[in-house]
Backbone as a chain_set.jsonl record, in Angstrom:
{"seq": "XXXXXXXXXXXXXXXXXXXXXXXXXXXXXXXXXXXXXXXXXXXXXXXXXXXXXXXXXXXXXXXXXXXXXXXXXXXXXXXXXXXXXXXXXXXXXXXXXXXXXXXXX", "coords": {"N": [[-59.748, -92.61, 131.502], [-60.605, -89.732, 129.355], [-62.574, -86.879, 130.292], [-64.206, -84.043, 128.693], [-65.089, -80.848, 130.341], [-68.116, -78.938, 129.557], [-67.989, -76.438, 128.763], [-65.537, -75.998, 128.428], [-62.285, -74.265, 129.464], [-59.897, -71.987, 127.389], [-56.872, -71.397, 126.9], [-55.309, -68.363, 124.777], [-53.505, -69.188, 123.415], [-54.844, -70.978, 122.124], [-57.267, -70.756, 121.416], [-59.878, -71.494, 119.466], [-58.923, -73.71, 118.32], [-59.744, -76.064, 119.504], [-61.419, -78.336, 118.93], [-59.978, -79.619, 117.26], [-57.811, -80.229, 118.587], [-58.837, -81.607, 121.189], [-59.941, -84.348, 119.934], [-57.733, -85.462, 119.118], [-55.748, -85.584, 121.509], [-57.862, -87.186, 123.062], [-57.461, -89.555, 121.589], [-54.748, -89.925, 122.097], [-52.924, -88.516, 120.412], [-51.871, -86.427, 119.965], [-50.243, -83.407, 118.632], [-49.253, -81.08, 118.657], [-46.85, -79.318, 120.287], [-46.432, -78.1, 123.712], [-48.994, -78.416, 124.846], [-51.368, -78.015, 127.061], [-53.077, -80.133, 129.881], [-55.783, -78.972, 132.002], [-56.532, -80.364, 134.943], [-58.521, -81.458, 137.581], [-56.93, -82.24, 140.811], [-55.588, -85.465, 141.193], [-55.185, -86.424, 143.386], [-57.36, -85.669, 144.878], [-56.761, -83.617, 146.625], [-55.187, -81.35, 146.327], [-56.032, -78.582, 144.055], [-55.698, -78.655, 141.607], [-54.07, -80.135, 138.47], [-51.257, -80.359, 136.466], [-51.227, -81.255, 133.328], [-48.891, -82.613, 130.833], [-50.433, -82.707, 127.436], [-49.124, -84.739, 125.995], [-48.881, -86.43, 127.144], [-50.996, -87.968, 127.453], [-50.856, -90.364, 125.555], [-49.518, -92.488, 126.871], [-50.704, -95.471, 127.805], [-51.247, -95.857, 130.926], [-51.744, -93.077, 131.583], [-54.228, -92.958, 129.894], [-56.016, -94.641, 130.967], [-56.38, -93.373, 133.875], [-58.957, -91.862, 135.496], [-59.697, -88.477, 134.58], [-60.827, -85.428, 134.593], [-61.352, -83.138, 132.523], [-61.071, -79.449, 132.624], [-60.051, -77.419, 131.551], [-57.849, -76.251, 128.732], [-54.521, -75.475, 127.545], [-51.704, -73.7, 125.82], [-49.196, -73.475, 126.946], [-47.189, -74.202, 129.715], [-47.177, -72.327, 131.129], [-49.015, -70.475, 130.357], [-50.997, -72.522, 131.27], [-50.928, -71.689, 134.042], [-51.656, -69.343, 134.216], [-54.217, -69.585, 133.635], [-55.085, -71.153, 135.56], [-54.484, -69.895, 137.78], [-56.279, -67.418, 137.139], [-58.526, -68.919, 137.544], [-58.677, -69.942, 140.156], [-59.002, -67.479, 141.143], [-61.882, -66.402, 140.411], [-63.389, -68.318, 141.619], [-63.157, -67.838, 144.278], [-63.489, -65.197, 144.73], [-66.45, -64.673, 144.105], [-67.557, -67.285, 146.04], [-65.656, -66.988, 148.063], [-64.529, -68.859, 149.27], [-62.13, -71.649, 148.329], [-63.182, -73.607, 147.112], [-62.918, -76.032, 144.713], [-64.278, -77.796, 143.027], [-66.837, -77.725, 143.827], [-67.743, -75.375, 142.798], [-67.188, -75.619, 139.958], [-68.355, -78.034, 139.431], [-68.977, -81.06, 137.754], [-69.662, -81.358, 134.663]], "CA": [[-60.747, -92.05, 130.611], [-61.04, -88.712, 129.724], [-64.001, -86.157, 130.191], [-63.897, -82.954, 128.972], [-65.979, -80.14, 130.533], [-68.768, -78.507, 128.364], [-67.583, -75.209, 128.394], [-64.062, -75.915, 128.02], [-61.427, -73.229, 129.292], [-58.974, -72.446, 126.649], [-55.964, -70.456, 126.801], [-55.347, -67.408, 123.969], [-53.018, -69.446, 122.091], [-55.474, -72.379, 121.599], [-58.641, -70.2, 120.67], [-60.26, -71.931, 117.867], [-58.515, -74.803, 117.747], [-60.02, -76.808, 120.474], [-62.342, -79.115, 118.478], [-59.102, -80.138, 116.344], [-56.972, -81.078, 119.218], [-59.728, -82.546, 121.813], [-60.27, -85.826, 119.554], [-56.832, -86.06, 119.194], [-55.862, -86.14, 123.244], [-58.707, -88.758, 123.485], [-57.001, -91.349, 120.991], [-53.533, -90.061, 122.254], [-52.079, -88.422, 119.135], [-51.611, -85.224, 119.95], [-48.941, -83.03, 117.771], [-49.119, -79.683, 118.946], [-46.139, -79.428, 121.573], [-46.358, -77.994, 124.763], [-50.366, -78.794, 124.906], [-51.011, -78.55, 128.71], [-54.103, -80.388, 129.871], [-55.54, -78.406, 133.075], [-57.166, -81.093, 135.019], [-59.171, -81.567, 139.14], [-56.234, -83.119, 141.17], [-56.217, -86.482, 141.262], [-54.886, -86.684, 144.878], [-58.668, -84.722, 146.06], [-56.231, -82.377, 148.277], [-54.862, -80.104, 145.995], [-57.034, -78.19, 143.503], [-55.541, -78.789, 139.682], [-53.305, -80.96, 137.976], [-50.916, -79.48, 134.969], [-50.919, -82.85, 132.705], [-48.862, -82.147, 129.163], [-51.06, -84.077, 126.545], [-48.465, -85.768, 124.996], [-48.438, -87.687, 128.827], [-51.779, -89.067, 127.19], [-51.004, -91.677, 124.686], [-49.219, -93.062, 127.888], [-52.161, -96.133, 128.437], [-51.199, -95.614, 132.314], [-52.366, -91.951, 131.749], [-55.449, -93.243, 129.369], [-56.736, -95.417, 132.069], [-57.318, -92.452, 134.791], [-60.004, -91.198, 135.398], [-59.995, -87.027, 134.879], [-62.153, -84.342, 134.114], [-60.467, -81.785, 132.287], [-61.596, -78.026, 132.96], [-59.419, -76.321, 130.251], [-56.267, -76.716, 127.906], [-53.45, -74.46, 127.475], [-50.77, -73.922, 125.003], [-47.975, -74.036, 127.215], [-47.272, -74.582, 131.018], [-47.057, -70.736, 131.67], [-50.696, -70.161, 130.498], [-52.264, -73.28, 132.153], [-50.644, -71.15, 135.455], [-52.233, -67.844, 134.543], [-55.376, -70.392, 133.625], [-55.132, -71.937, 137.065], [-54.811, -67.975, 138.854], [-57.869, -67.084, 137.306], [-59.903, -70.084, 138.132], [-58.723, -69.782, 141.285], [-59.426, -65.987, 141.549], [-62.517, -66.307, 140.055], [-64.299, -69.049, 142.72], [-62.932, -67.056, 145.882], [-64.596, -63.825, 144.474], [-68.174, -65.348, 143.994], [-67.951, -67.652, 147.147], [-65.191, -66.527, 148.947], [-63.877, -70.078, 149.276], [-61.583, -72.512, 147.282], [-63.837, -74.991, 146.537], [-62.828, -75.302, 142.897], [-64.871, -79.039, 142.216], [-68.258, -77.672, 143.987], [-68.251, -74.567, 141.653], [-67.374, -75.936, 138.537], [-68.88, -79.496, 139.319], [-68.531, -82.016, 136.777], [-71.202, -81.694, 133.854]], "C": [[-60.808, -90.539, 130.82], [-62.264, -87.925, 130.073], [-63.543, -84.755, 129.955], [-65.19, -81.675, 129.404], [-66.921, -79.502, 129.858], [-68.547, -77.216, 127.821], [-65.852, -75.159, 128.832], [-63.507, -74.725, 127.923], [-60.272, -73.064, 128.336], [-58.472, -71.096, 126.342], [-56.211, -69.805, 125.088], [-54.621, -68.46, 122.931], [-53.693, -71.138, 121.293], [-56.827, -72.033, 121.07], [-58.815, -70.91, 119.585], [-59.821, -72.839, 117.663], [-58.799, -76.214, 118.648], [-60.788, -78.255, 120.04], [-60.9, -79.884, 117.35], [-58.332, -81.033, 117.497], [-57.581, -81.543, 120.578], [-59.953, -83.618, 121.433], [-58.827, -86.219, 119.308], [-55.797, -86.688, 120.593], [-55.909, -86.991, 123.529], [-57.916, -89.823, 122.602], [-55.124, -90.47, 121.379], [-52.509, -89.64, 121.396], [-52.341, -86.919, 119.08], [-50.603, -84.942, 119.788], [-48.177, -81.889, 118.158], [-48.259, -79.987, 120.278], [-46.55, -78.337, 122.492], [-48.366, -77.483, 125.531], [-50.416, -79.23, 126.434], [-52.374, -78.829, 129.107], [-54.645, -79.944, 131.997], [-56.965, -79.335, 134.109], [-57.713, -80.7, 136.792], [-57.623, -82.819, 139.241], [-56.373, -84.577, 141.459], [-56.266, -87.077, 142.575], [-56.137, -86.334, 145.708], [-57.617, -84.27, 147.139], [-55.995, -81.38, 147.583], [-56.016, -79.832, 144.896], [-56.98, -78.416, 141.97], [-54.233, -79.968, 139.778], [-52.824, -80.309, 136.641], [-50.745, -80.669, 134.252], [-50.454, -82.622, 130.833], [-49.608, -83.355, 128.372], [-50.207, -84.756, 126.149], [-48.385, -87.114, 126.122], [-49.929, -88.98, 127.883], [-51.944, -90.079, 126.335], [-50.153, -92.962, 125.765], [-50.278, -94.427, 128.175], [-52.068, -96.305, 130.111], [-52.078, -94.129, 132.449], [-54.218, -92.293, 131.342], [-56.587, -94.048, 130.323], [-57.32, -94.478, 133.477], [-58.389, -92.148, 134.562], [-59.717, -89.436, 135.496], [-60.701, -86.357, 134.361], [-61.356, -83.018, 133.784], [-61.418, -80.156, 132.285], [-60.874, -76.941, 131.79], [-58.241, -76.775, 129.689], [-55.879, -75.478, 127.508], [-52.37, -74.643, 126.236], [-49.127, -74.352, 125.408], [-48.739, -73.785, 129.1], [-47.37, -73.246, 131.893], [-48.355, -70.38, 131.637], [-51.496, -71.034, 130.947], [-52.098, -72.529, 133.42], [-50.985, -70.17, 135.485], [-54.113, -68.644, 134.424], [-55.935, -70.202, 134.806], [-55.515, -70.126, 137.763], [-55.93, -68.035, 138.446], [-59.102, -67.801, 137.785], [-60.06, -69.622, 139.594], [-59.479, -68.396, 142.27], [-60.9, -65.623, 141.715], [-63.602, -67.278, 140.968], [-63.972, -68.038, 143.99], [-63.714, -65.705, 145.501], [-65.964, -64.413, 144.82], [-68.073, -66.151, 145.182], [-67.368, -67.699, 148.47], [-64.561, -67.924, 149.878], [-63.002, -70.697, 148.188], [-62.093, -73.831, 146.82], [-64.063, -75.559, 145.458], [-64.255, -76.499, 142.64], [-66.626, -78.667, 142.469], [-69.093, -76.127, 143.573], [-68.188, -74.908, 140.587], [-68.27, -77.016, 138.305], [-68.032, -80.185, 137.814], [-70.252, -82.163, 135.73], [-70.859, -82.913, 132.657]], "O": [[-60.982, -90.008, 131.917], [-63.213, -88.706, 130.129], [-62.718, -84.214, 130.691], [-66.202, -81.664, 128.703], [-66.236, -79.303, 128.854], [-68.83, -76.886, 126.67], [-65.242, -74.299, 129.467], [-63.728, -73.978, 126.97], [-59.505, -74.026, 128.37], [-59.024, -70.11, 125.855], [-56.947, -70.359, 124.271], [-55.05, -68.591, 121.784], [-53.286, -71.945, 120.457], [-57.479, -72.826, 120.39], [-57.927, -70.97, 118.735], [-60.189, -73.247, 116.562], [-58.158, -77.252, 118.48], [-60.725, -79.213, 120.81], [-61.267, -80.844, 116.672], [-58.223, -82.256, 117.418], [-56.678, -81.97, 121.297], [-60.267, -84.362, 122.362], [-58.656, -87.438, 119.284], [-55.28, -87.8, 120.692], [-55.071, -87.747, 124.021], [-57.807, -90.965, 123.049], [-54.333, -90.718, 120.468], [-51.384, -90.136, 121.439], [-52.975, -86.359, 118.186], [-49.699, -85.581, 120.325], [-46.966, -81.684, 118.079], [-48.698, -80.687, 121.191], [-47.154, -77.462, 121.872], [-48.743, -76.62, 126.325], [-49.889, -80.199, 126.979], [-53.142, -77.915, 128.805], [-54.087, -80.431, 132.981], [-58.146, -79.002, 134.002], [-57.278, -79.645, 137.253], [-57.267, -83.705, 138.464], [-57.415, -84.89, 142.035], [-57.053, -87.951, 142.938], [-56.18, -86.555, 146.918], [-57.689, -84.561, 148.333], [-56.485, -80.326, 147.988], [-56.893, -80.684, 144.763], [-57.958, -78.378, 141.224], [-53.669, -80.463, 140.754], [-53.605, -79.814, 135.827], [-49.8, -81.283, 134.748], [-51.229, -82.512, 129.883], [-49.467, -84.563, 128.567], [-50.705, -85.826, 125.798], [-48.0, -88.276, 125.987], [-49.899, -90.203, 127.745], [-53.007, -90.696, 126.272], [-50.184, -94.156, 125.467], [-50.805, -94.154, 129.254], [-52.977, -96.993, 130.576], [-52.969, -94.025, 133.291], [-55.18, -92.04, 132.068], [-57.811, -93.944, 130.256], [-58.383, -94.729, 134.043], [-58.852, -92.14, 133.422], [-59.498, -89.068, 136.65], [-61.354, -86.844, 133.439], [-60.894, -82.157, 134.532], [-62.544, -80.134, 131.788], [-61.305, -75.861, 131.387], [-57.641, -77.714, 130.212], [-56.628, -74.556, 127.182], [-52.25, -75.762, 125.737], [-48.265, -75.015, 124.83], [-49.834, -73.472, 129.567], [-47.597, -73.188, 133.101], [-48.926, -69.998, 132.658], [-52.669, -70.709, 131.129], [-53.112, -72.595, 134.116], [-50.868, -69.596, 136.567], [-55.046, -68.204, 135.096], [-56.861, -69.466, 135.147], [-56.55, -69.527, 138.055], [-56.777, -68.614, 139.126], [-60.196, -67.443, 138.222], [-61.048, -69.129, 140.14], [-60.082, -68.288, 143.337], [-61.332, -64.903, 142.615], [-64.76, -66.86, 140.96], [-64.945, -67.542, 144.557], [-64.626, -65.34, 146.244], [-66.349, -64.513, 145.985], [-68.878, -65.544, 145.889], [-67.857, -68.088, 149.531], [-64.211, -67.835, 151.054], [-63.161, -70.224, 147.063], [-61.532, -74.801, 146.31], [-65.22, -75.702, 145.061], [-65.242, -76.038, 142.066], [-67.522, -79.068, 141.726], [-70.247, -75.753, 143.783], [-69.16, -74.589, 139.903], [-68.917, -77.099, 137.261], [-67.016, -79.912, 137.174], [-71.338, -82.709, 135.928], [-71.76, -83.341, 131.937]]}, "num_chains": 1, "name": "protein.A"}
């Protein structure tokens, strides 16, 4: 199952189009190629997960549980994504604690 965060991060080349290809994700019918879904690891050790949507019409993928934090256009900007997240918790608490700054709303 997915979840997506309420303030949804979203790369430059997906501006504006987030509400088009968020309901498509969820039923698995996503068109737009290299749609990168930037998720909390699922292992709890490392800090993200790069998951291309098209992984989600997979019903092995549909059945996880994740909490997505942002979507990207390709695999290059979920990784400048990811930097800034990352950049952006260690500033403000000077830790990597990505899940107990963003939480899960």
């Amino acid at each position: 199952m997915l979840t997506f965060r309420k303030d949804l991060i979203v790369g430059e080349s997906l501006k504006g189009k987030e509400r088009k290809i968020v309901p498509n994700i969820k039923r698995g019918k996503i068109k737009k190629k290299g749609v990168t879904l930037i998720t909390y690891a699922a292992n709890g050790k490392d800090l993200f997960d790069l998951i291309p949507a098209k992984e989600m019409k997979y019903p092995v993928r549909q059945e996880q549980q994740l909490y997505v934090l942002g979507l990207a256009g390709s695999r290059g900007e979920a990784l400048e994504l990811v930097q800034g997240l990352v950049m952006e918790v260690y500033d403000k608490t000077g830790e990597f604690d990505v899940r107990g700054y963003f939480g899960c709303q």
